[in-house]
C-alpha positions as semicolon CSV with decimal commas, in nm:
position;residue;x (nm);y (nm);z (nm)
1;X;-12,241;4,980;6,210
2;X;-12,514;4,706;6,158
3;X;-12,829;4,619;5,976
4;X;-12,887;4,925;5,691
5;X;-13,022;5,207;5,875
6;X;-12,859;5,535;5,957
7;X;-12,946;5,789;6,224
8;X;-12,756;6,105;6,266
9;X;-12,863;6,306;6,565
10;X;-12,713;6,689;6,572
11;X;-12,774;6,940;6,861
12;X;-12,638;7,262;6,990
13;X;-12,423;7,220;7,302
14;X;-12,431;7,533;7,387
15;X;-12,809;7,520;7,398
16;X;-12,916;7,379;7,769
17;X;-13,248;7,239;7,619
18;X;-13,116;7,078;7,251
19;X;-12,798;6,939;7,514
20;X;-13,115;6,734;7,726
21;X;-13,322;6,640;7,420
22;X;-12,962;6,467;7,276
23;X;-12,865;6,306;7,601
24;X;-13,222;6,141;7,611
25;X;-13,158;5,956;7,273
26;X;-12,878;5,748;7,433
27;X;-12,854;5,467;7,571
28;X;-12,600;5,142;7,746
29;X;-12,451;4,953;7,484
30;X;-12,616;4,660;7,602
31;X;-12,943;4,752;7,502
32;X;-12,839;4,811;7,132
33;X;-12,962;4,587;6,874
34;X;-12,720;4,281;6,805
35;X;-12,735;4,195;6,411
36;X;-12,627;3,890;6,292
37;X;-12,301;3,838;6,158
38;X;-12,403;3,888;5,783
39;X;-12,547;4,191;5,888
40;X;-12,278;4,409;6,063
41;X;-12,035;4,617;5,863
42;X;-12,224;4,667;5,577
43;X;-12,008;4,966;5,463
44;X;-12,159;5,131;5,207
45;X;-12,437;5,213;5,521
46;X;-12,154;5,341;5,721
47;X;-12,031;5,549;5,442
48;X;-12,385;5,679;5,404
49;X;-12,426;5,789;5,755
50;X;-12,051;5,972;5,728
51;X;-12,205;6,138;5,484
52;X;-12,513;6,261;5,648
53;X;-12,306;6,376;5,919
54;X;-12,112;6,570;5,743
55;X;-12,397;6,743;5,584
56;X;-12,524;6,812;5,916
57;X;-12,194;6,975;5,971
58;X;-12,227;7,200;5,651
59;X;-12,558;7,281;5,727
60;X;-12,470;7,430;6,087
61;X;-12,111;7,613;5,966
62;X;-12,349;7,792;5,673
63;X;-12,620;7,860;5,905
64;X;-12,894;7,707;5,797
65;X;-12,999;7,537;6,122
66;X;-12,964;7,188;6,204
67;X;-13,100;6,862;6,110
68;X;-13,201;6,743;6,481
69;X;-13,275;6,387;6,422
70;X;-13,223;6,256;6,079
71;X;-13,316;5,889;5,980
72;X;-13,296;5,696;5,672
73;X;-13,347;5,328;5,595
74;X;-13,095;5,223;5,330
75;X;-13,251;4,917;5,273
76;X;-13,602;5,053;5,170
77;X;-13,433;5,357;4,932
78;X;-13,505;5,658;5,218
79;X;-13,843;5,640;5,066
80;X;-13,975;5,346;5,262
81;X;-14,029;5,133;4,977
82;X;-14,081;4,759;5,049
């Protein structure tokens, strides 16, 4: 976990086309931003983003769809805020 910004991407695997769209969202590790030490492990982020996962979870086991592509910005408040 680095820098302050969570994204939590969900999809069905079961679904052929949700399966793609997921799969196109990765990528090598080498091409993944590299933070500065001050800014890696901030843990209160990582707790965040556990916790938007697991809402994704509860949303899909009470069927209320998922949350395809969720993204938040710690740092600015989820609001975007400067």
């Amino acid at each position: 976990m680095g820098a302050e910004v969570a994204r939590i991407i969900s999809c069905d695997t079961t679904d052929d086309n949700q399966r793609a769209d997921y799969e196109s969202t990765l990528f090598p590790d080498g091409e993944a931003l590299q933070e500065p030490c001050t800014m890696r492990s901030t843990f209160y982020c990582a707790s965040v983003a556990a916790g938007l996962a697991v809402a994704a979870v509860t949303r899909h086991l009470r069927g209320l769809g998922l949350a395809r592509d969720t993204l938040c910005n710690i740092l600015a408040g989820f609001a975007g805020r400067p």
